[in-house]
C-alpha positions as CSV (number, residue, x, y, z in Angstrom):
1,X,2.4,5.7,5.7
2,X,0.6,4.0,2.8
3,X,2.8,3.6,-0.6
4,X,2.4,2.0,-3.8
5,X,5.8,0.0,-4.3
6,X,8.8,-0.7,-2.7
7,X,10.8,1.8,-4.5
8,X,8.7,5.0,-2.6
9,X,9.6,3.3,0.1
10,X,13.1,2.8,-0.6
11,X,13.5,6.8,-1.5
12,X,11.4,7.6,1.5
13,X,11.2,5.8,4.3
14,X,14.8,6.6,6.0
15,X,13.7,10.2,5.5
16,X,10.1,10.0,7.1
17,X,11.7,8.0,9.6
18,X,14.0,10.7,10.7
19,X,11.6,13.8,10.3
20,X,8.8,12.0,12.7
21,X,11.6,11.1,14.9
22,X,9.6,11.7,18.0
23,X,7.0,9.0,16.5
24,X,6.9,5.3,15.1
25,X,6.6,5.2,11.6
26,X,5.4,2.3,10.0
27,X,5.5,1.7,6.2
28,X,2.7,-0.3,4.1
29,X,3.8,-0.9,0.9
30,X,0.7,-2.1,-1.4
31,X,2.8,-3.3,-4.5
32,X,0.1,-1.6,-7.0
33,X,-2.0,1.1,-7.3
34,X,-5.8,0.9,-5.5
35,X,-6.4,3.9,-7.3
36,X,-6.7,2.1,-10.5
37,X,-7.8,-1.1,-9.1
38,X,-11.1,-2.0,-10.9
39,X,-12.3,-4.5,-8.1
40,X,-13.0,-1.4,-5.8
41,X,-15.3,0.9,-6.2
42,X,-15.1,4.3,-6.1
43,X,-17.6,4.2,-3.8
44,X,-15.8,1.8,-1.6
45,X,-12.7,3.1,-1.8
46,X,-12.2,4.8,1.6
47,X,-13.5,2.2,2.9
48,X,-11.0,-0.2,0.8
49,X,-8.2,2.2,2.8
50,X,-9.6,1.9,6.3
51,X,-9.1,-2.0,5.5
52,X,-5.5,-1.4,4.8
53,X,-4.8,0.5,8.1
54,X,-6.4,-2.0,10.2
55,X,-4.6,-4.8,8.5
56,X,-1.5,-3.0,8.4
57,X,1.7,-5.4,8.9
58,X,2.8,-3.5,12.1
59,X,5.2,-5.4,14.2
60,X,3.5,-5.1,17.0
61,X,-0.5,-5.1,17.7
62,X,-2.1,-1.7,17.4
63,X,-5.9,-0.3,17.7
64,X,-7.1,3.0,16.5
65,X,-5.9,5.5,19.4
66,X,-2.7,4.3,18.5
67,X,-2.4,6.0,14.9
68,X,-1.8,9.5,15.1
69,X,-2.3,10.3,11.2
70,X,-2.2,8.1,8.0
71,X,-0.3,9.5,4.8
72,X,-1.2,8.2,1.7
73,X,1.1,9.2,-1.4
74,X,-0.2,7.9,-4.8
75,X,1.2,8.3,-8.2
76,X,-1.3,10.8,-10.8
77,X,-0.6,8.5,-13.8
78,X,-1.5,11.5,-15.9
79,X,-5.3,10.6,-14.9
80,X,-6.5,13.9,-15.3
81,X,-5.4,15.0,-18.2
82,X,-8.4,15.6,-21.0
83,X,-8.8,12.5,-23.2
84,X,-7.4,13.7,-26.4
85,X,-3.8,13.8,-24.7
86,X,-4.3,9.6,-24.5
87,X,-2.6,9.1,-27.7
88,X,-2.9,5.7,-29.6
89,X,0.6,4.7,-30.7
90,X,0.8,1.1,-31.8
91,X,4.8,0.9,-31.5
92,X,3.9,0.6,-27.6
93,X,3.3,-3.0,-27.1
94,X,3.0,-3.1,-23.0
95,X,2.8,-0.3,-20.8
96,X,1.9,3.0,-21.4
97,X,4.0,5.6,-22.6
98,X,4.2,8.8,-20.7
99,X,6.1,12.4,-21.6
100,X,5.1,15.5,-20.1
101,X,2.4,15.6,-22.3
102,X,1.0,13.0,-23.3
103,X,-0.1,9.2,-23.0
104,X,0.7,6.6,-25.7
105,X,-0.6,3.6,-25.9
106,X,-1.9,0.8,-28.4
107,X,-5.2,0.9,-26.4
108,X,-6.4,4.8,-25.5
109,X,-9.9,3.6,-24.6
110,X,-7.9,1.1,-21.9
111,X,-6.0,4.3,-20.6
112,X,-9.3,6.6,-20.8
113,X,-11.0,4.2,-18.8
114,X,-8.4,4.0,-16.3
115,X,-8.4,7.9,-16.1
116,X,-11.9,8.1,-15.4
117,X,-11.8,5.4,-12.5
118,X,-8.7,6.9,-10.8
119,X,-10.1,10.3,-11.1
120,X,-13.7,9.4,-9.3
121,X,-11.5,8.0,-6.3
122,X,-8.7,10.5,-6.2
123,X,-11.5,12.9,-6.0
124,X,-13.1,11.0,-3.2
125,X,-9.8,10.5,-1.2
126,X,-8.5,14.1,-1.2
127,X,-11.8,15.3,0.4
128,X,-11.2,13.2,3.8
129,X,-10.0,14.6,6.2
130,X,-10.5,11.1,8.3
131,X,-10.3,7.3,8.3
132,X,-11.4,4.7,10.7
133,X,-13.3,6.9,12.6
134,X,-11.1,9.5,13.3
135,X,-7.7,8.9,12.3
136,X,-6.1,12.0,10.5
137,X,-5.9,11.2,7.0
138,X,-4.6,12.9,4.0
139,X,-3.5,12.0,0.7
140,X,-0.1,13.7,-1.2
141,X,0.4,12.7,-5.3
142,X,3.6,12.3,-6.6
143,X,3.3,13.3,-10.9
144,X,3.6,11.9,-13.0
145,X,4.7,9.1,-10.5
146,X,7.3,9.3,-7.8
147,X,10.5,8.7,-10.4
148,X,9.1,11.6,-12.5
149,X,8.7,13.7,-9.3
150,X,11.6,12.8,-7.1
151,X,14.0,12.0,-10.2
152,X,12.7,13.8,-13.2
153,X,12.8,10.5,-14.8
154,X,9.5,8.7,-16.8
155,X,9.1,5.3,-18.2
156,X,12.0,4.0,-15.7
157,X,12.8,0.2,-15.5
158,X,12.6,-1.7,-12.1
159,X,16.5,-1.3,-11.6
160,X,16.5,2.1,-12.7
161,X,13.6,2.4,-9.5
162,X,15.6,0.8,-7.2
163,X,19.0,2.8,-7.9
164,X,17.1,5.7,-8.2
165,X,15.5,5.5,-5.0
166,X,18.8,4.4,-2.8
167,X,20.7,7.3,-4.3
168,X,17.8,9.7,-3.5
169,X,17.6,8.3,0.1
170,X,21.6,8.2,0.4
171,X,21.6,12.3,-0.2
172,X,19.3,13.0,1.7
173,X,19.0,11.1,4.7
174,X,21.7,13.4,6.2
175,X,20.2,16.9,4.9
176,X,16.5,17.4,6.3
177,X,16.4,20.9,5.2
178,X,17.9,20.1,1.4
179,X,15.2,17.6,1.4
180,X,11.8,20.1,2.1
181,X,13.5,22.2,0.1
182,X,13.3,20.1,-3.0
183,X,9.5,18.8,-2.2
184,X,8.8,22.9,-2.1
185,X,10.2,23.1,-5.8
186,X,8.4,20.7,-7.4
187,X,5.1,21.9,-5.6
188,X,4.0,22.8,-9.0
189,X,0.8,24.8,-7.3
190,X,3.0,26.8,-5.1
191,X,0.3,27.2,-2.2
192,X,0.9,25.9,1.2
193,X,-3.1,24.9,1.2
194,X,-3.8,21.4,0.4
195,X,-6.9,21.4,-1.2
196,X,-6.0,24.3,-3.6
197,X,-2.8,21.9,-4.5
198,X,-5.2,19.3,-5.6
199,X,-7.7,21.4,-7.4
200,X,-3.7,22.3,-9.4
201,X,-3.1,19.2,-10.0
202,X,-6.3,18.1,-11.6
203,X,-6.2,21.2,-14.5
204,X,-4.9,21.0,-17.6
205,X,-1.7,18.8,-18.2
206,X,-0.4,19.3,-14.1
207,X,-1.0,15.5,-13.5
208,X,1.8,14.8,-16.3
209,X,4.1,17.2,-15.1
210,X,6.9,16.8,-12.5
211,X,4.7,17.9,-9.9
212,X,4.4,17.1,-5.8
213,X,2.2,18.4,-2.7
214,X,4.1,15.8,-0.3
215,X,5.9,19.6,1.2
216,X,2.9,20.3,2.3
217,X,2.6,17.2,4.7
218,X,5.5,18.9,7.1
């Protein structure tokens, strides 16, 4: 299970643990985003991921056969909303700004770019259905990240994360069911078929909206 920080996996590791309880799981926490990342290539970006599953930090040595699938969960960022929703606001001096819908930021062009990258290699991700070979692979957003999804919360500090995603853990660690239940209602597509959930989430404003397909991993 591939995450971006160590507050997804925080909010849902415990949970993954005890759904695949019949399998190891293993956690890689990538502390950013390789969606964004501009020293990879769109075009090298599945290959950017098979290099993170075979270096995986697993405690003990694995090879290929071992893996019986890889989930990736990413945050949207807003990437593909159209361009005229990245707003410039000068009053934000660091990171972006997000709302449901809308950007702002001092530098638009900065955010535009970003968009553009992390849409060219979210588009390439969500059409394999592999890695290394032929280990099951499938990628599940969180929108507009995981606070906004799991918590309804954007713009959230690093404490805010971290409390957030203990408390999210702490509920529902002991209630399975309540847990599937609450990825199912904030599956903004409502389809139980992955590829239609992406083609949702890449219309309109979806990718700034409190949005998830990760129900559709179970």
């Amino acid at each position: 299970m591939i995450v971006e920080g160590p507050s997804d996996e925080d909010a849902l590791g415990v949970v993954f643990h005890r759904l695949f309880d019949c399998h190891e799981v293993f956690i890689e926490v990538v502390h950013g985003d390789i969606t964004a990342d501009y020293s990879i290539a769109p075009a090298d970006i599945a290959k950017a991921v098979m290099q993170l599953v075979k270096g995986a930090s697993l405690p003990v040595p694995f090879s290929r056969k071992d893996i019986q699938q890889v989930i990736h969960i990413v945050d949207t960022d807003g990437a593909y909303i159209p361009d005229g929703f990245v707003v410039e606001d000068k009053s934000v001096k660091n990171k972006p700004f997000y709302t449901g819908t809308e950007i702002r930021t001092a530098y638009p062009e900065r955010i535009i770019q970003r968009n553009h990258h992390k849409q060219q290699k979210l588009d390439r991700l969500c059409q394999l259905k592999s890695i290394w070979g032929t280990v099951p692979y499938q990628i599940y957003y969180m929108s507009s990240n995981l606070d906004h999804a799991l918590h309804g919360k954007l713009n959230s500090t690093d404490d805010e994360k971290e409390e957030d995603a203990n408390n999210f853990a702490e509920k529902y660690m002991d209630d399975l069911p309540g847990f599937l239940e609450y990825l199912a209602k904030i599956n903004g597509s409502k389809t139980t078929d992955y590829k239609q959930s992406w083609t949702y989430i890449k219309q309109a404003r979806h990718s700034l909206e409190q949005n998830s397909n990760l129900r559709l991993c179970f």
